[in-house]
Structures are given as C-alpha cells and as structure tokens.
C-alpha positions as CSV (number, residue, x, y, z in Angstrom):
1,X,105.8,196.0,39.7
2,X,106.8,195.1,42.8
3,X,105.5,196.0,46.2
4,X,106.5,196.1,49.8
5,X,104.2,195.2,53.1
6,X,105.0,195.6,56.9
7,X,102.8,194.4,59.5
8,X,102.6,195.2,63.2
9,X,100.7,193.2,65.5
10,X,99.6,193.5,69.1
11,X,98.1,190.8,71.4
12,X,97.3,190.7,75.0
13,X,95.6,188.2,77.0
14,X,95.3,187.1,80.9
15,X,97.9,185.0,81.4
16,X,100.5,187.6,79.1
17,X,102.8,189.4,81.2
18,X,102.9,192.6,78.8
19,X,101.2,192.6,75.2
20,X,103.3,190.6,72.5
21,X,104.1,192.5,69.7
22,X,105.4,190.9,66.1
23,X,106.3,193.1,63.2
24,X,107.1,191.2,59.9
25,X,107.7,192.8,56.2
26,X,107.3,191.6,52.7
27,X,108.6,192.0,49.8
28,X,105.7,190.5,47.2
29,X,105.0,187.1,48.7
30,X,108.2,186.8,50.1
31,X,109.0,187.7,54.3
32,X,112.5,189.7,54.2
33,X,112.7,190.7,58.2
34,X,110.9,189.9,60.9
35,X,110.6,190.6,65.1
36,X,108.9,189.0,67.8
37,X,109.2,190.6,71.3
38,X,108.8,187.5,73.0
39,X,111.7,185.8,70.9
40,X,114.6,184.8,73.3
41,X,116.6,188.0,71.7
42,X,114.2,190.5,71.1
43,X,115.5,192.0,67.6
44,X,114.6,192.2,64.0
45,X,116.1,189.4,62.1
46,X,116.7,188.6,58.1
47,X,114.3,186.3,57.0
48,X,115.6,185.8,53.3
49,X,118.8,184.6,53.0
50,X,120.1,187.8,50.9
51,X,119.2,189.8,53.7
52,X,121.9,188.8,55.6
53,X,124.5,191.0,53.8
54,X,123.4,193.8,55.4
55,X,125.7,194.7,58.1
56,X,125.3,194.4,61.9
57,X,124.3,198.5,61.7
58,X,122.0,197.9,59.5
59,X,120.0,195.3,62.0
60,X,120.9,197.1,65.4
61,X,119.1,200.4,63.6
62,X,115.8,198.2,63.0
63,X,115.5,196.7,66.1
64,X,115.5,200.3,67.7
65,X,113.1,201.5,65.5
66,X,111.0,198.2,66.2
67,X,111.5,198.5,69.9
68,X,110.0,202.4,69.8
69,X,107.1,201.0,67.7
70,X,106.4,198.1,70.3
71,X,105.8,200.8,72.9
72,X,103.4,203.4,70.7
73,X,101.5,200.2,69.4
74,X,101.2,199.0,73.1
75,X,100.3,202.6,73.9
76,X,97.7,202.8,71.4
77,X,96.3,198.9,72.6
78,X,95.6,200.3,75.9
79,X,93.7,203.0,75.0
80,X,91.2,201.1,72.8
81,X,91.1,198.6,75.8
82,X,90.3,201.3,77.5
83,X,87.5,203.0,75.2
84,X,86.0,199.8,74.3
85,X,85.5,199.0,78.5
86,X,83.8,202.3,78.8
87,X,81.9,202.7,75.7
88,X,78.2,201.8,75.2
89,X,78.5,202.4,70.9
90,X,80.4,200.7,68.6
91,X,81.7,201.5,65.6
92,X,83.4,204.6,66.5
93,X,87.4,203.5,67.0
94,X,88.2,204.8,63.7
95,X,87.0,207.8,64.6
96,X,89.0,207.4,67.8
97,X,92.2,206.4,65.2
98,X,91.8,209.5,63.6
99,X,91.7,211.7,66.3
100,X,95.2,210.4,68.1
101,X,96.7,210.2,64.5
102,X,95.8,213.9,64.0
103,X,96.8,215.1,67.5
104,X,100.6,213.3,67.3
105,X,100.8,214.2,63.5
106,X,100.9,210.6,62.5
107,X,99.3,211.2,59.0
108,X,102.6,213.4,58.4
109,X,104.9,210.8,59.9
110,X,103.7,208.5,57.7
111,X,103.4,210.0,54.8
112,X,106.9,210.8,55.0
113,X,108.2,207.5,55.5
114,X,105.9,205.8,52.5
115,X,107.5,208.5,50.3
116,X,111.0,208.2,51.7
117,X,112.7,204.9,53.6
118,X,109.6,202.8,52.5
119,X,111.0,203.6,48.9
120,X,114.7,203.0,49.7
121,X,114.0,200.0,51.4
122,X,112.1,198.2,48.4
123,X,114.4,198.9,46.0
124,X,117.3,197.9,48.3
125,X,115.7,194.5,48.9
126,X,115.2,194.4,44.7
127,X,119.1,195.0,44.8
128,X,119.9,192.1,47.3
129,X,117.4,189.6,46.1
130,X,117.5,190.4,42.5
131,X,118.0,186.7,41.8
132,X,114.8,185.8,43.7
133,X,112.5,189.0,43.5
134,X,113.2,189.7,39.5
135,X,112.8,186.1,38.3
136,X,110.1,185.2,35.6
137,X,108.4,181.6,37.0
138,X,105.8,181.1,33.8
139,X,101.9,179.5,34.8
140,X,101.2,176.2,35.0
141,X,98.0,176.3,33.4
142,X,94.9,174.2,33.0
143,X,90.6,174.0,32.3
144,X,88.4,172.4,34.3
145,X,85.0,171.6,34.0
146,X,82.2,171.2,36.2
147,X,78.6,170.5,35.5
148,X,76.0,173.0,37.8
149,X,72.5,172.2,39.0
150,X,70.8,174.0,36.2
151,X,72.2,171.9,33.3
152,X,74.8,174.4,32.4
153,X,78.5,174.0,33.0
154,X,80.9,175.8,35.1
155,X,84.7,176.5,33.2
156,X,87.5,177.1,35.5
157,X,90.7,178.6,34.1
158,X,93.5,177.8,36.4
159,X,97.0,179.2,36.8
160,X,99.5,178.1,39.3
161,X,102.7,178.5,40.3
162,X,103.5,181.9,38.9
163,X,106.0,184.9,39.4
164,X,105.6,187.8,39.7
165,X,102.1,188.2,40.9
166,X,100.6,190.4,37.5
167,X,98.8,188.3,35.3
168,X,95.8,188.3,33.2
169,X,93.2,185.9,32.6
170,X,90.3,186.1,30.2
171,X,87.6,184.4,28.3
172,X,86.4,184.4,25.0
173,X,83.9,182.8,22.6
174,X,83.9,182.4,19.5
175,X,87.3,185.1,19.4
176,X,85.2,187.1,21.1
177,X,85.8,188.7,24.6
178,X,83.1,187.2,27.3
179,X,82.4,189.7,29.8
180,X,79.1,188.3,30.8
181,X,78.7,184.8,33.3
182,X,82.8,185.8,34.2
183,X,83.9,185.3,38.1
184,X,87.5,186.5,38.7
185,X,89.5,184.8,41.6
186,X,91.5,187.0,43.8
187,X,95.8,186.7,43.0
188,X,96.7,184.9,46.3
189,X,100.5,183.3,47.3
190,X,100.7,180.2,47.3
191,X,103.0,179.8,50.4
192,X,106.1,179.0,48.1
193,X,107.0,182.7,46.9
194,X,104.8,181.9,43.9
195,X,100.8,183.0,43.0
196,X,97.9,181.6,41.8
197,X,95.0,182.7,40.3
198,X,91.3,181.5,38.7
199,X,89.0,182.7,35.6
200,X,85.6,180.9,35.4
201,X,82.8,181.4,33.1
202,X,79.3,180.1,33.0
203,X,78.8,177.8,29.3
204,X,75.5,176.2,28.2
205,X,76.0,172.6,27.8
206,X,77.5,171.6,24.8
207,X,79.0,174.5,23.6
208,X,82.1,174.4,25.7
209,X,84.5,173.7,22.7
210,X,83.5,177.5,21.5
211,X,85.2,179.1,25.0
212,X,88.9,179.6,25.0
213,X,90.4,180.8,28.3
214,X,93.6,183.4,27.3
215,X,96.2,183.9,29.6
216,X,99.3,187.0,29.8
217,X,102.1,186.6,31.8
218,X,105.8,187.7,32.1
219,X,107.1,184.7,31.8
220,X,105.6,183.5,29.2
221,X,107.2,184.6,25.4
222,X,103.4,184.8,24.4
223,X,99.9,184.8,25.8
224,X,98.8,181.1,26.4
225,X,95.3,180.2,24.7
226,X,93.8,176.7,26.7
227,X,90.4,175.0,26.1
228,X,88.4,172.6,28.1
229,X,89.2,169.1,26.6
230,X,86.5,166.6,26.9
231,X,88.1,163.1,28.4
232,X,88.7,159.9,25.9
233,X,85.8,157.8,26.4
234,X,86.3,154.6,28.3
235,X,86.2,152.5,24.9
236,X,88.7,154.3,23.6
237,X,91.2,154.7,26.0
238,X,90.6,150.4,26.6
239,X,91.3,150.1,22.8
240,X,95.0,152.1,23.2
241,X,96.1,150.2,26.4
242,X,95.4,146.9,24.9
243,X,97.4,148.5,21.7
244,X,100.0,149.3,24.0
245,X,100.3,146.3,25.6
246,X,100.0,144.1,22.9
247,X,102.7,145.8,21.2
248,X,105.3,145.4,24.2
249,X,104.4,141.6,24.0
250,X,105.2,141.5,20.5
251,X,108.3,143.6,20.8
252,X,109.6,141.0,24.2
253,X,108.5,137.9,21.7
254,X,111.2,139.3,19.0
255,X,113.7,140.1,21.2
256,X,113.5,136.9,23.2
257,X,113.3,134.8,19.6
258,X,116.5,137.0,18.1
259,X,118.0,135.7,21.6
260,X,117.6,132.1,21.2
261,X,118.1,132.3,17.7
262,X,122.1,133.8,18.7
C-alpha cells in the first residue's frame, strides 16, 4: 500500500515580517511538491523529477490553492496567539480546534477532499513515478548481539535499506513464535526514499543459537531466516591468514621459478 502526506506549517517570530508558511507533500518517504512563502517566487514547485510533466495549469492551480491556505492557517495562528495571551488554563486549544472547525464546516471540507482529490492525487503521482514509487528494493539484513547488565543477551534483528515501507519481522525459538522479551522498532525512512526497521528479543546466555529472527518482504522471493553468528575466535582466524598468506608466497615462488626457468 502506498500512502500520501501533506504538511502545513506556520511560524512567526519578532523579527518576521508576516508568519512564514511551508506546505510540503509526500508520497511514502518520498517529497513530490513543495512551497515556501518566503521562497523568492512564492509557488508550489515539483520536488520529484517525474513531477515535472505536469503542465504549467497544473502548478498555477496549486499555488492558488496554497496561497488561500497560507492565509486561513495565518488566520487560525493568530487566534491561538491570541487565546494562549489571554488564557490562564491550558490544555484546552483542541477544544478551541474543534469549535472553529465546526463553525466553518471544516470536518466536511475535509472529509471531502480525503475522499476525493486526496485520492486522485496519489494515484496520479503512482502513475508518474511508477518507476520510483512501485519498485521492490529487498532488506539488507543482519543480527546483532549485545550482552546486558543482567547476564542475559540482547538480539537485534536489523533491516535496512528497504522498499516499500511494509515489512515484517519476527522471532522464533526453537520454530517456535517468541512473543515474550520482543521490542519492535518503529518503520522510519531512512532519508534516501528507503526504510528501515528493528526486531530485538531478550536470550539467556548461551542459548542464542536456538533464536532465529524471520523476515517478509516484497522484494524478497521468500521470507529471509538470519541467526546471530558467534565471531571466529582470534586463534582461528590467525591460523587462516597465515594459511592465506603462506599460500600467496608459495604461489609468487612458482610463478617466479617457472619465470627464470623460461
């Protein structure tokens, strides 16, 4: 599924002339149009590069519409200004939200546009960025382990660099689902267009071989099964580099001896 976001902001300060206000919309992780009243040409703007095949109506119609919202959200600024100057409680501006929503029908207006050009707009931003918004980027993946102050251990399931943002991650032991000891990281972008996303469970020590972290994804032809692997001790890994490099010597000495011996 895919989902679009718009975002209006308003600030004000001393030394501002007249309240900024910046309205930017997503599509997923991804900005698609933006506006900034205090940009040198105050209009909405492609921010993805496939939004620039809409045509100059197209852009001239959003920068109205921005233009009129500017004004009701710098409205609306003032009078919470206003109400928090003169008001001894707190806590009551969402009542104080409600009420001017109610009295300029605002739940209508908006429940009309969800249902209608919010709608039309998403799926015409699918249509332009297909190639972008309807790829498949599989999970990098990984385990990592962490020892906590009580003697038992602390797996992190990790997966990076993923698109579209749906995914599942899960523990189990022993083939067993593990519901118990779970902590489930929030999906968050990553700043690139991609996601990323953590599983972690709580292992005694020493049985961390038995938890397998299991993850589903899009792009991936089949769920992905990963498992803490402990490190090569020291010894070991010493042993294979010396292997290593005692083979490249003995592979240089041939070459160099079939060399001389030419």
């Amino acid at each position: 599924s895919h989902w679009l976001q718009s975002f209006d902001t308003v600030t004000y300060g001393p030394d501002t002339w007249e309240p900024r206000f910046i309205h930017v919309c997503y599509v997923d992780a991804t900005q698609v149009m933006g506006f900034d009243s205090n940009a040198a040409t105050a209009k909405m703007e492609p921010r993805a590069p496939w939004m620039k095949q809409e045509p100059p109506e197209y852009w001239k119609e959003e920068t109205q519409e921005a233009l009129y919202k500017s004004q009701g959200d710098r409205k609306f600024l003032e009078v919470l200004m206003n109400y928090y100057k003169h008001s001894k409680g707190e806590g009551k501006a969402a009542q104080l939200i409600k009420q001017t929503w109610e009295t300029h029908h605002k739940a209508e207006h908006w429940r009309t546009y969800l249902q209608g050009k919010c709608v039309e707009m998403l799926r015409r931003c699918l249509d332009l960025g297909k190639e972008t918004l309807l790829r498949s980027d599989p999970p990098q993946t990984y385990v990592t382990h962490q020892v906590r102050p009580g003697g038992n251990v602390t797996l992190r399931c990790w997966a990076l660099n993923f698109y579209p943002a749906e995914i599942t991650l899960s523990w189990q032991r022993d083939g067993n689902n593990q519901t118990q000891d779970i902590e489930l990281g929030d999906t968050r972008p990553a700043g690139d267009g991609t996601f990323q996303k953590w599983a972690a469970v709580v292992v005694p020590s020493g049985e961390e071989l038995r938890y397998t972290c299991h993850v589903n994804h899009e792009g991936l032809p089949e769920p992905r099964i990963l498992r803490w692997e402990p490190p090569l001790p020291t010894i070991s890994l010493m042993v294979i580099l010396i292997g290593l490099l005692l083979g490249a010597l003995v592979m240089g000495t041939v070459a160099i001896f079939l060399i001389q011996k030419k």
